[in-house]
N, CA, C and O of each residue as an XYZ file, in Angstrom:
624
protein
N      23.068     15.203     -4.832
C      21.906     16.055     -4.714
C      20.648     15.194     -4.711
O      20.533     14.023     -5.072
N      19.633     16.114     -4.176
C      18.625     15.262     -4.215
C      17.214     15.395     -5.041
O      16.838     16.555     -5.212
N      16.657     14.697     -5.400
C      15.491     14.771     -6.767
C      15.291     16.340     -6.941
O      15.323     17.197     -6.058
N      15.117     16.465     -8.046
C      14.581     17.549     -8.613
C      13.121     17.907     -8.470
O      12.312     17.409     -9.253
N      12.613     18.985     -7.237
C      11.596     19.174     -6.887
C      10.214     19.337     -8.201
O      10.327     20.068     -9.185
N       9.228     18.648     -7.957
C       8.297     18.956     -9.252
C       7.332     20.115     -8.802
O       6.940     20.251     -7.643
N       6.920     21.113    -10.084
C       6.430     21.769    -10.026
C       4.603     21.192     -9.491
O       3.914     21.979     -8.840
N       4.228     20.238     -9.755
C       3.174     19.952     -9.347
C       3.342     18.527     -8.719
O       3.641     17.456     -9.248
N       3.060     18.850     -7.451
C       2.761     17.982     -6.152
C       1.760     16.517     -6.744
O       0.580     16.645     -7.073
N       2.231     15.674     -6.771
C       1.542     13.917     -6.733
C      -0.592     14.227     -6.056
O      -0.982     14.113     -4.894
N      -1.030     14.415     -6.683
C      -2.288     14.630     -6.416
C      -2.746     13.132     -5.297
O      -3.372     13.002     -4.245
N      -2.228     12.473     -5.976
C      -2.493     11.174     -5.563
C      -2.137     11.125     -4.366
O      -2.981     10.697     -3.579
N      -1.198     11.412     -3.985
C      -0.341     11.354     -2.509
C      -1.401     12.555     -1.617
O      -1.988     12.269     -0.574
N      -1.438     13.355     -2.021
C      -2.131     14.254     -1.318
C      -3.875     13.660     -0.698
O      -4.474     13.547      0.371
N      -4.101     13.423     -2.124
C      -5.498     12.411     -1.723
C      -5.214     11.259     -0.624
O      -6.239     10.985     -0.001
N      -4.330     10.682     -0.318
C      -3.771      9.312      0.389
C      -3.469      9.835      1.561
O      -3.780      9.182      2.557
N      -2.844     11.035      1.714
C      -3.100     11.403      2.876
C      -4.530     12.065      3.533
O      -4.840     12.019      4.724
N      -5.260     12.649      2.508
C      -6.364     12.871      3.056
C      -7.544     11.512      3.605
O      -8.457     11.450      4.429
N      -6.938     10.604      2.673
C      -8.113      9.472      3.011
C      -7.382      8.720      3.979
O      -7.934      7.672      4.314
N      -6.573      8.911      4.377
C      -5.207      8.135      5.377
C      -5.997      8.999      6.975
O      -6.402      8.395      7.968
N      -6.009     10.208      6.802
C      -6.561     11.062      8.114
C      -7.823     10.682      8.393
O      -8.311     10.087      9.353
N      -8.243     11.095      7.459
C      -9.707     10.594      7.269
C     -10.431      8.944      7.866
O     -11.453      8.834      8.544
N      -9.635      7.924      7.421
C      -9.867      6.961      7.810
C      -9.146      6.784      9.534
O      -9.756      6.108     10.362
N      -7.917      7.422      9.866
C      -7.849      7.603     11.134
C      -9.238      8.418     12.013
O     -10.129      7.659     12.397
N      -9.385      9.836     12.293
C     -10.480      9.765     12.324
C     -11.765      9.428     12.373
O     -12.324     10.029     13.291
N     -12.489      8.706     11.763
C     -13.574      8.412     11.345
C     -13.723      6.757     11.931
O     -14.801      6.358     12.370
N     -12.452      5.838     11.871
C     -12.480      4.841     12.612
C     -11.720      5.117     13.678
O     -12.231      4.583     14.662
N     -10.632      5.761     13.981
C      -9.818      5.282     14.960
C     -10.427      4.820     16.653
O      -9.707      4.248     17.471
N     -11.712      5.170     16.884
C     -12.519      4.813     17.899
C     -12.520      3.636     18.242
O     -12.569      3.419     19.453
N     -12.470      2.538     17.344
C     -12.967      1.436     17.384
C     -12.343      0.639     18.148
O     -11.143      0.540     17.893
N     -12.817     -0.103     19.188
C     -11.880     -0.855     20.357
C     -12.414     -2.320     19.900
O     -12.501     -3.226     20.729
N     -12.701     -2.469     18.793
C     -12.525     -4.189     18.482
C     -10.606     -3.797     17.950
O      -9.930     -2.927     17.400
N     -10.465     -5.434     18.737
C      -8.923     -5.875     18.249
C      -8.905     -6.533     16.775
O      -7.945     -6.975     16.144
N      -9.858     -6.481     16.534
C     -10.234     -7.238     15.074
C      -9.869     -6.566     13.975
O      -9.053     -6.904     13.118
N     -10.589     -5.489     14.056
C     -10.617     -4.517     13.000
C      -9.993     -3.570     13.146
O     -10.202     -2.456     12.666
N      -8.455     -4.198     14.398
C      -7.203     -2.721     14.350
C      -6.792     -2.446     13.189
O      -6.958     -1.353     12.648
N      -5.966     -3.831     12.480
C      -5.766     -3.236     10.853
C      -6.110     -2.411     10.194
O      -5.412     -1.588      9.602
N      -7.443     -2.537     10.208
C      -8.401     -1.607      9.185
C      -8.651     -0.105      9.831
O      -8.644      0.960      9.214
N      -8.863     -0.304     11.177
C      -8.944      1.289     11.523
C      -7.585      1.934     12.021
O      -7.446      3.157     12.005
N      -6.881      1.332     12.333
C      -5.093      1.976     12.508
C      -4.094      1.928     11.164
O      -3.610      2.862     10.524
N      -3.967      0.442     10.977
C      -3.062      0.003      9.880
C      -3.078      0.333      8.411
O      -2.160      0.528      7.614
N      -4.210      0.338      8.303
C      -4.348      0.584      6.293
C      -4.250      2.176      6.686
O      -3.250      2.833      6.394
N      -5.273      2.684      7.310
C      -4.822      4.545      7.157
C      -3.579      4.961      7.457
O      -3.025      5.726      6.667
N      -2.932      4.556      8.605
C      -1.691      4.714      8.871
C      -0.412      4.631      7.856
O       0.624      5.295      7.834
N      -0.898      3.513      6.983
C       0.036      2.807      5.920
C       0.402      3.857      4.906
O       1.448      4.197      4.354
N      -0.805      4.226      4.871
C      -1.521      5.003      3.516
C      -0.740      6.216      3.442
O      -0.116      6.605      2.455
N      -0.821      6.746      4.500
C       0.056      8.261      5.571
C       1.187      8.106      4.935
O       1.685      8.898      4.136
N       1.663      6.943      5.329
C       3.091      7.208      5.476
C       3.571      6.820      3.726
O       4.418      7.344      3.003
N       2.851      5.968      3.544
C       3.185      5.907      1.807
C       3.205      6.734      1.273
O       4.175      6.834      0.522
N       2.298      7.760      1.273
C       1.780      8.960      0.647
C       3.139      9.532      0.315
O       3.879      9.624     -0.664
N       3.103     10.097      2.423
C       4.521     11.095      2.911
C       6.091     10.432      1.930
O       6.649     11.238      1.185
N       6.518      9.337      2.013
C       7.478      8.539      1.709
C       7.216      9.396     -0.438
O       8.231      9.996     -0.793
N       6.278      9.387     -1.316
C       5.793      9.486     -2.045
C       6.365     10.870     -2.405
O       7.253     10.975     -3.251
N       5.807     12.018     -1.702
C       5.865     13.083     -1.792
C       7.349     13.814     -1.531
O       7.889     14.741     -2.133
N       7.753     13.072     -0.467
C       9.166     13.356     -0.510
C      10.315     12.862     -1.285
O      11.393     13.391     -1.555
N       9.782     11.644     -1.593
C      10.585     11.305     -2.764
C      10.499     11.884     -4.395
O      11.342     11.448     -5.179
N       9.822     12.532     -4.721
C       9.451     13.590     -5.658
C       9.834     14.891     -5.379
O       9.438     15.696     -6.221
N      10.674     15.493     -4.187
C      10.941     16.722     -3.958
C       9.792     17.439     -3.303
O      10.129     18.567     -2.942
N       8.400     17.103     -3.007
C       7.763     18.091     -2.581
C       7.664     18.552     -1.995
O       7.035     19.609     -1.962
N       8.420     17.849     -0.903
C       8.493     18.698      0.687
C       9.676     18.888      0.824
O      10.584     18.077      0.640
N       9.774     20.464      1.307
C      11.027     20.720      1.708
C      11.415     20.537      3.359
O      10.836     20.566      4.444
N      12.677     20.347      2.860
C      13.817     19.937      4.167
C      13.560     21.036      5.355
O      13.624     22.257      5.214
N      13.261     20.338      6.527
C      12.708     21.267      7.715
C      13.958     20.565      8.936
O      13.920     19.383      9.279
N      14.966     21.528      9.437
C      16.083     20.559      9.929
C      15.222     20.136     11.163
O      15.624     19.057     11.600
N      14.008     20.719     11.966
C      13.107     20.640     12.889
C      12.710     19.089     13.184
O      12.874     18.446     14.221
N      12.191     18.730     12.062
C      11.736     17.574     11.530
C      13.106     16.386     11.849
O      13.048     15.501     12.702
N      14.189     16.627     11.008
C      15.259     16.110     10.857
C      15.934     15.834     12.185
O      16.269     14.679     12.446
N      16.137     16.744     12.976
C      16.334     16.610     14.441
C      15.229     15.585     14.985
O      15.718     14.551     15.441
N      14.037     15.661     15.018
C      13.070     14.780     15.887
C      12.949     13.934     15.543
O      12.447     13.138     16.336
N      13.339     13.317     13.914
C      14.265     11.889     13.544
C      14.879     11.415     13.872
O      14.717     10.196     13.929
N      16.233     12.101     14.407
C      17.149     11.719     15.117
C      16.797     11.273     15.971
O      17.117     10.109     16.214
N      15.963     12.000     16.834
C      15.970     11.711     18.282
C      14.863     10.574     18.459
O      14.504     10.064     19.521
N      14.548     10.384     17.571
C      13.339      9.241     17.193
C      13.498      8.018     18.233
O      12.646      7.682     19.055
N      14.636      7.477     18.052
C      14.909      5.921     19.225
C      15.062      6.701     20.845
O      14.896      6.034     21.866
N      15.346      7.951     20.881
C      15.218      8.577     22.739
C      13.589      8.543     23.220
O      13.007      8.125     24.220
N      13.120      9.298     21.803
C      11.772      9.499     22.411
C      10.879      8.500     22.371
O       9.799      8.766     22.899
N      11.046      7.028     21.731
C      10.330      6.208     21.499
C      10.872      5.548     22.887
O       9.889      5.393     23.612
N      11.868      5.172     23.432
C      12.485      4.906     24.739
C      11.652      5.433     26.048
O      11.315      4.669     26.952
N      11.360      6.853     26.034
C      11.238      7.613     27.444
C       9.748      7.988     27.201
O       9.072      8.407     28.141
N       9.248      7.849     26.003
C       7.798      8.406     26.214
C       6.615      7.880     26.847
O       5.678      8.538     27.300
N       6.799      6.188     26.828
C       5.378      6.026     28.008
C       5.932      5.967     29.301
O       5.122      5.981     30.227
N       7.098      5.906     29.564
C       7.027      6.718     31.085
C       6.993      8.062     31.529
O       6.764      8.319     32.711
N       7.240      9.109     30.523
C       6.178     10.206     30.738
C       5.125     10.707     30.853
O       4.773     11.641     31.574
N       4.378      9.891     29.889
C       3.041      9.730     29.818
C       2.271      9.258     30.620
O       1.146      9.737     30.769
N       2.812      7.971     31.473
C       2.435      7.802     32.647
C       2.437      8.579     33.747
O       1.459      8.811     34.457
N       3.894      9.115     33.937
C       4.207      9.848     35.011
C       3.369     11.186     34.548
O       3.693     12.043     35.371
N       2.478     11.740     33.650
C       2.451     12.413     33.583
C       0.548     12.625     33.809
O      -0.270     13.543     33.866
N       0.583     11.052     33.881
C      -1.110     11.135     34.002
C      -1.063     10.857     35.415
O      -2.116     11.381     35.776
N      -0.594     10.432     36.331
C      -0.776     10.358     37.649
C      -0.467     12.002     38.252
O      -1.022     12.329     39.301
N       0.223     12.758     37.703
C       0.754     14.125     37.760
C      -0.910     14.715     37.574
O      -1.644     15.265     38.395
N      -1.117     14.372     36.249
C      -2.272     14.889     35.980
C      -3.375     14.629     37.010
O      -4.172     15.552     37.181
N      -3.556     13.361     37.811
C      -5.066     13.361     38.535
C      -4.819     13.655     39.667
O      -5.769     13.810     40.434
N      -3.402     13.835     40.167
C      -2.933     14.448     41.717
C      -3.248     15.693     41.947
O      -3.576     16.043     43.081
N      -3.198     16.575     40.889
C      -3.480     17.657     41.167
C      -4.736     17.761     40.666
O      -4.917     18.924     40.303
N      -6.103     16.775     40.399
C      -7.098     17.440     40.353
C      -7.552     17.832     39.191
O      -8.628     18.420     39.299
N      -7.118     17.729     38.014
C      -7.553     18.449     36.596
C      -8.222     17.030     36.087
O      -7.774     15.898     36.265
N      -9.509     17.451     35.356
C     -10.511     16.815     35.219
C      -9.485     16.224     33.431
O      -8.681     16.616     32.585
N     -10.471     14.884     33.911
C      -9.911     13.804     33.303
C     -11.067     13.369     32.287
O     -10.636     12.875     31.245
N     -12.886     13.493     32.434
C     -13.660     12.822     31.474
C     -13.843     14.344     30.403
O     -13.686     15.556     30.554
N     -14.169     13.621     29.546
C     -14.749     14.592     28.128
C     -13.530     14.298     27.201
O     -12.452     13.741     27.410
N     -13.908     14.686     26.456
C     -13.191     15.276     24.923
C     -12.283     16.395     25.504
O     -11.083     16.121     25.525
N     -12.650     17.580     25.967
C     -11.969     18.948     25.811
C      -9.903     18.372     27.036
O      -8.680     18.428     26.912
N     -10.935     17.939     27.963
C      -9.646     17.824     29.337
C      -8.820     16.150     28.338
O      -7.741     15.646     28.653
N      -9.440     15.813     27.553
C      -8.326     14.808     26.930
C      -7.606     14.818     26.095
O      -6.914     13.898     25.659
N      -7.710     16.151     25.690
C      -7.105     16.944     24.382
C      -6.205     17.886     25.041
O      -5.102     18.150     24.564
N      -6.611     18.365     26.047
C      -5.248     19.067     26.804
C      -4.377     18.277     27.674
O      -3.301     18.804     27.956
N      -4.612     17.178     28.131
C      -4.234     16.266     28.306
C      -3.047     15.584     27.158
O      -1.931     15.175     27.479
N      -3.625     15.592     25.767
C      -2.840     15.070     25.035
C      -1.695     15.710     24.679
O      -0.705     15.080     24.308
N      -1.731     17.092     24.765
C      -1.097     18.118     24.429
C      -0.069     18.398     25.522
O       1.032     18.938     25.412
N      -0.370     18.157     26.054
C       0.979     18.706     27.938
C       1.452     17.382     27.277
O       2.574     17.405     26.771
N       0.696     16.168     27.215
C       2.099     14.594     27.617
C       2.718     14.954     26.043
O       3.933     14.843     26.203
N       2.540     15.229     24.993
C       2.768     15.066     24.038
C       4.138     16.286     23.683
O       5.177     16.080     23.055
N       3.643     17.596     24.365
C       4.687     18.009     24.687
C       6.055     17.693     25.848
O       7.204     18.119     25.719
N       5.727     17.160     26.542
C       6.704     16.511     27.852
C       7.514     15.629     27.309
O       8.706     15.434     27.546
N       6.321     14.750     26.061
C       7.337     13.531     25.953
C       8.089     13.629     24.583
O       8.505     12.591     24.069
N       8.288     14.905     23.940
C       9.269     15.345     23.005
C      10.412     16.145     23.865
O      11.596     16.125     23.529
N       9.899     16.893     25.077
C      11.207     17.532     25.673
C      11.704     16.596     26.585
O      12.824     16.799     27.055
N      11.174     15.773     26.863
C      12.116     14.297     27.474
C      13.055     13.562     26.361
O      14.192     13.090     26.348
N      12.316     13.667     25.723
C      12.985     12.490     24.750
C      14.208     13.605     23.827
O      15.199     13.056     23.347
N      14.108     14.456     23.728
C      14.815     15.146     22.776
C      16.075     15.320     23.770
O      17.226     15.049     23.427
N      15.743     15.771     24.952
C      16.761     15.975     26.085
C      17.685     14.852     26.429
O      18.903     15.030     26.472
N      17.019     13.481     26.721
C      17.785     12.172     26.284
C      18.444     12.644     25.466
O      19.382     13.363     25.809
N      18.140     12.366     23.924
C      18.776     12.571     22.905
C      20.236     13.110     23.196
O      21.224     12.380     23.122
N      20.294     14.584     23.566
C      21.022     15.531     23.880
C      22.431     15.152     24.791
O      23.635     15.372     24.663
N      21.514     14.419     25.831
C      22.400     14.604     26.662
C      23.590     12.759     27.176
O      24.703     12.488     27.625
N      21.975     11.828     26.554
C      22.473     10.749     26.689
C      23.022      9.739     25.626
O      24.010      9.009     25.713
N      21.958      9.913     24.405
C      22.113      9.145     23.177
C      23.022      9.702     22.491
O      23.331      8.834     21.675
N      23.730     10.717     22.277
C      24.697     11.201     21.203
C      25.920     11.047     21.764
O      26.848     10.866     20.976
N      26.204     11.078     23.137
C      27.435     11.680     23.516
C      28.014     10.120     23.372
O      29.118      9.967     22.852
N      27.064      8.675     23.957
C      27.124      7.657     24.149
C      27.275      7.013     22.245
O      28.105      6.120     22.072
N      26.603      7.430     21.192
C      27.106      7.213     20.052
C      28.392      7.360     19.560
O      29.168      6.512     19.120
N      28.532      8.832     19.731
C      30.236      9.477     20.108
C      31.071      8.610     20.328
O      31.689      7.953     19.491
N      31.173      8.531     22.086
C      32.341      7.472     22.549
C      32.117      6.398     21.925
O      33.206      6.015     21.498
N      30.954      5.379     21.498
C      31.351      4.308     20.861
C      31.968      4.170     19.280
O      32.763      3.286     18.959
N      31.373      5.364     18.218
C      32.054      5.269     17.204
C      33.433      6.046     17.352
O      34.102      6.371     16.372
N      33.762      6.290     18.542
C      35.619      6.516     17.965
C      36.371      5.299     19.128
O      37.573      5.051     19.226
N      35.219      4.673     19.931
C      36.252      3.275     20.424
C      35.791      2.458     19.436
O      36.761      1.710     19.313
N      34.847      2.019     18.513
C      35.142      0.722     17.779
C      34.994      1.656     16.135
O      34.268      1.368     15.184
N      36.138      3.027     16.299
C      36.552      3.324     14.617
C      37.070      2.115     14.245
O      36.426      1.531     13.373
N      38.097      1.549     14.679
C      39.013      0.741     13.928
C      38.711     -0.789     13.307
O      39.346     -1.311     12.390
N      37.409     -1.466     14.148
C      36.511     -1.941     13.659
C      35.455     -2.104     12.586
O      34.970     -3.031     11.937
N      35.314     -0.817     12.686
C      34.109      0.028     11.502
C      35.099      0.072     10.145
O      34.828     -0.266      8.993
N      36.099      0.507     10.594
C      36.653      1.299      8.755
C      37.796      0.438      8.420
O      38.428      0.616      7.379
N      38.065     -0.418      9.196
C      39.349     -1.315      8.699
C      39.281     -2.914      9.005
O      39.916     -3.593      9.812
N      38.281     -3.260      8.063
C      37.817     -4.469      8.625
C      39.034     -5.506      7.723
O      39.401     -6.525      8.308
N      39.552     -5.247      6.489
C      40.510     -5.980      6.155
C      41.798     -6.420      6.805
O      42.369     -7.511      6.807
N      42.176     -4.923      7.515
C      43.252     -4.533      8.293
C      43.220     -5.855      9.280
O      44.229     -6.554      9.365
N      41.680     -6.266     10.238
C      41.627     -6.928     11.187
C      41.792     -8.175     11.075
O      42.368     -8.924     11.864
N      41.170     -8.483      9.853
C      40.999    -10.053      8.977
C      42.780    -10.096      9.191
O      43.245    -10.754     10.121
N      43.389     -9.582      8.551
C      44.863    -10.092      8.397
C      45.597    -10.050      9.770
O      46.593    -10.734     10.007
N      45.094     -9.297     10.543
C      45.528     -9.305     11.848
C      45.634    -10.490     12.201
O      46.650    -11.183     12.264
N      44.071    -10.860     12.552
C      43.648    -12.474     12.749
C      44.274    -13.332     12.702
O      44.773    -14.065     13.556
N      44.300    -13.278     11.162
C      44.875    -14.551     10.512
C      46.417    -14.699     10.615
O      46.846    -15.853     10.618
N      47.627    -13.301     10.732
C      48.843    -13.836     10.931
C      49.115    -13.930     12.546
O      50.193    -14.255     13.045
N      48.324    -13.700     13.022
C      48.467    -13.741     15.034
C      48.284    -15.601     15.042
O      48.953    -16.177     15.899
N      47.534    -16.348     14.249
C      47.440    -17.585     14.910
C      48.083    -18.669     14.134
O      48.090    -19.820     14.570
């Protein structure tokens, strides 16, 4: 089983994510390569420490939603900037305005959706089935590694 959920949530963690957003936000603009650390890396860090924090205390409950798009985590990290690409040349072929804030936010939102139903669909159709066939051709590898050692050793 897993930790015993606490009745009161890590304040601290909660704050860490707020100053984690916050510092995304507020710097993430910044196109010096200098000061990526500081405006990507420490808030980013912070995020995920927090998250790592909070869940390890029980506070968040299990969302299988979540758990699935974990999984599929190495498909969609695979197929997503070529959606994103393919999806911004998509985007200026047909004409939908590309400067401002508002058209880059819907913008973010179509690739961002595309490149979870790409990647999840991978997942589906290419990454599991291909996990599959390999963990039942190298079972005997995986779970009987003594078995093989002695193999080895009386074959020569």
């Amino acid at each position: 089983m897993g930790p015993e959920p606490s009745s009161h949530p890590s304040r601290g963690a909660w704050i860490g994510i707020m100053l984690g957003a916050t510092g995304l936000v507020a710097f993430g603009d910044s196109q010096s390569e200098l000061l990526r650390l500081f405006t990507f890396g420490l808030p980013g860090a912070l995020i995920v420490a927090a998250m790592v924090s909070l869940e390890q205390r029980g506070s968040i409950e299990f969302w299988p939603r979540l758990k699935f798009l974990g999984d599929a985590y190495y498909s969609l990290y695979l197929t997503q900037l070529s959606v994103i690409v393919f999806m911004r040349k998509f985007w200026t072929m047909q004409g939908l305005p590309v400067a401002g804030l508002g058209p880059a936010l819907l913008f973010v939102c179509f690739a961002l959706a595309a490149s979870i139903a790409v990647g999840t669909l991978t997942h589906i159709w290419i990454e599991r089935p291909m996990l599959r066939f390999l963990r039942q051709r190298f079972a005997y590898w995986t779970t009987q590694p003594e078995a093989r050692l002695l193999e080895d050793v009386s074959s020569s």
